[in-house]
N, C-alpha and C positions, 0 to 999 in steps of 0.2 A: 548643942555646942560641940559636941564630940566627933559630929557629922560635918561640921565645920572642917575643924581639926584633920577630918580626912583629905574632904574636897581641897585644904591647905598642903597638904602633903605629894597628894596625887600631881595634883599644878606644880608643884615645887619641883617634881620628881619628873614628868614628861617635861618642864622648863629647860632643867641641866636636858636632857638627852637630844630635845631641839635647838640649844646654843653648839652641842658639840657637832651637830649636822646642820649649824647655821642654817638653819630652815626658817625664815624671817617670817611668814604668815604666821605660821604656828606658837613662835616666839611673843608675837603681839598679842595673840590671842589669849595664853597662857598666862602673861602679863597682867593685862585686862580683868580674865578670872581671878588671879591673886588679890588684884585692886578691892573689886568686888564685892568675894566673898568677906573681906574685910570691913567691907560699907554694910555685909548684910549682916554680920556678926553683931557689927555695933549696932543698928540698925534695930536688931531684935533684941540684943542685952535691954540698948534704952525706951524702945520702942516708939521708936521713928519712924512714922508709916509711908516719909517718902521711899526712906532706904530699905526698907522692906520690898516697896514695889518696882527700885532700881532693879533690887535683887532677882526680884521674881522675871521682871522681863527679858534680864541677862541670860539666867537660868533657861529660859526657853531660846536663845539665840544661840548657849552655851550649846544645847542640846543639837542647835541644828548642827553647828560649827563641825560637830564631834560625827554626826551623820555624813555631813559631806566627805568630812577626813576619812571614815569607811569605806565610803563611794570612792572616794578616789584612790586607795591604795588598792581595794577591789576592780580598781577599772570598771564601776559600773557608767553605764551612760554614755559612753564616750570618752569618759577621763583617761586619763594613763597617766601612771606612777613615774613614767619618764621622762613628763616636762619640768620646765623650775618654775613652777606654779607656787611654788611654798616658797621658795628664793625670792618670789617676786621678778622672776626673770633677771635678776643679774650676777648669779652667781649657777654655778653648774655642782652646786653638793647636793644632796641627799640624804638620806634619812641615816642615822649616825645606827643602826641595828642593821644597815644592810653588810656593814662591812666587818661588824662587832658584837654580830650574835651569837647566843647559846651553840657553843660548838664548834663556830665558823673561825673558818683557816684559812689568814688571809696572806695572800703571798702578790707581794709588789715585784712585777717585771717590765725593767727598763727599755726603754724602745733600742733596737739594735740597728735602727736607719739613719745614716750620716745628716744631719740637716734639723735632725730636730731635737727641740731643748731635753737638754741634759736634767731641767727637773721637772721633765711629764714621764709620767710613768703608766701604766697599766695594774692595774689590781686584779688580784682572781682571788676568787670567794669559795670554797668549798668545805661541804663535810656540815653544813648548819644545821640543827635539828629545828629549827620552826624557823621556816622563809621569816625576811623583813616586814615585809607587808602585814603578817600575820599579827607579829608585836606589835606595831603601830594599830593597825583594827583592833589587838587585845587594849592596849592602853584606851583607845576611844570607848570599845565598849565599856571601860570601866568609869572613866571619864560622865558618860550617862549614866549609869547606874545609882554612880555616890548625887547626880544631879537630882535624880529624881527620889 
C-alpha cells in the first residue's frame, strides 16, 4: 500500500511539471498511470484478479513508456529531444526543467527586427547545475524503479 502511495505521488509530481511544459504525450500517460494504480490499489485491497492483472500489464507498458522517455531525452537511436514528439506535434514547448532548473538563469530577449511580433521572444538559459534532459531521465529512472 505504501508503494502505492509512492507510485501516486511520483505521477502526481512529474503530472504538474508535464502540464507546465504542456508536453501532452507525457500528460496522457501520467494520467493513465494515476487511473491505474488506482484500479490496482483496489484491485489488491479487494482482491480482484482482473485488476490485478490490468495492473500488472500496465506496469510493464509503464516500464517501457519510462524507457523510451530516457531514450529520447538521451537522443538514443535517432531520437532527439528537439522534436514536438511529446506535444504531439502541435505545439512548439518543451520540457518545463529546461527553462526552470536547479540554478538556471533564465533571461528573455526581445527580437530587435522591425516585422516581427512583438510577443516572440527568445530565452537564454544559463548557469544550470543539472542540464534538462538529465532531470527528465532522473524522474524516469525513478519512475521505473517505484514500478518495479
Amino acid at each position: 500500500v505504501l508503494l502505492c502511495v509512492f507510485l501516486q505521488m511520483a505521477a502526481l509530481e512529474r503530472q504538474i511539471f508535464d502540464f507546465l511544459g504542456f508536453q501532452w504525450a507525457p500528460i496522457l500517460g501520467n494520467f493513465l498511470q494515476i487511473i491505474v494504480v488506482i484500479l490496482g490499489l483496489f484491485g489488491t485491497i479487494q482482491f480482484r484478479p482482473r485488476y490485478i492483472v490490468v495492473y500488472t500489464v500496465w506496469t510493464a507498458l509503464w516500464v517501457t513508456w519510462n524507457v523510451f522517455i530516457i531514450c529520447f531525452y538521451l537522443e538514443v537511436g535517432g531520437l532527439s529531444k528537439e522534436t514536438d514528439l511529446m506535444t504531439f506535434n502541435i505545439s512548439m514547448h518543451r520540457s518545463w526543467w529546461r527553462e526552470h532548473g536547479p540554478g538556471c538563469i533564465r533571461r528573455v530577449v526581445r527580437p530587435s527586427s522591425p516585422g516581427i511580433l512583438e510577443d516572440y521572444s527568445y530565452v537564454s538559459v544559463t548557469g544550470c547545475i543539472i542540464d534538462f534532459q538529465y532531470l527528465e531521465v532522473i524522474h524516469s529512472a525513478i519512475q521505473i524503479l517505484l514500478s518495479v
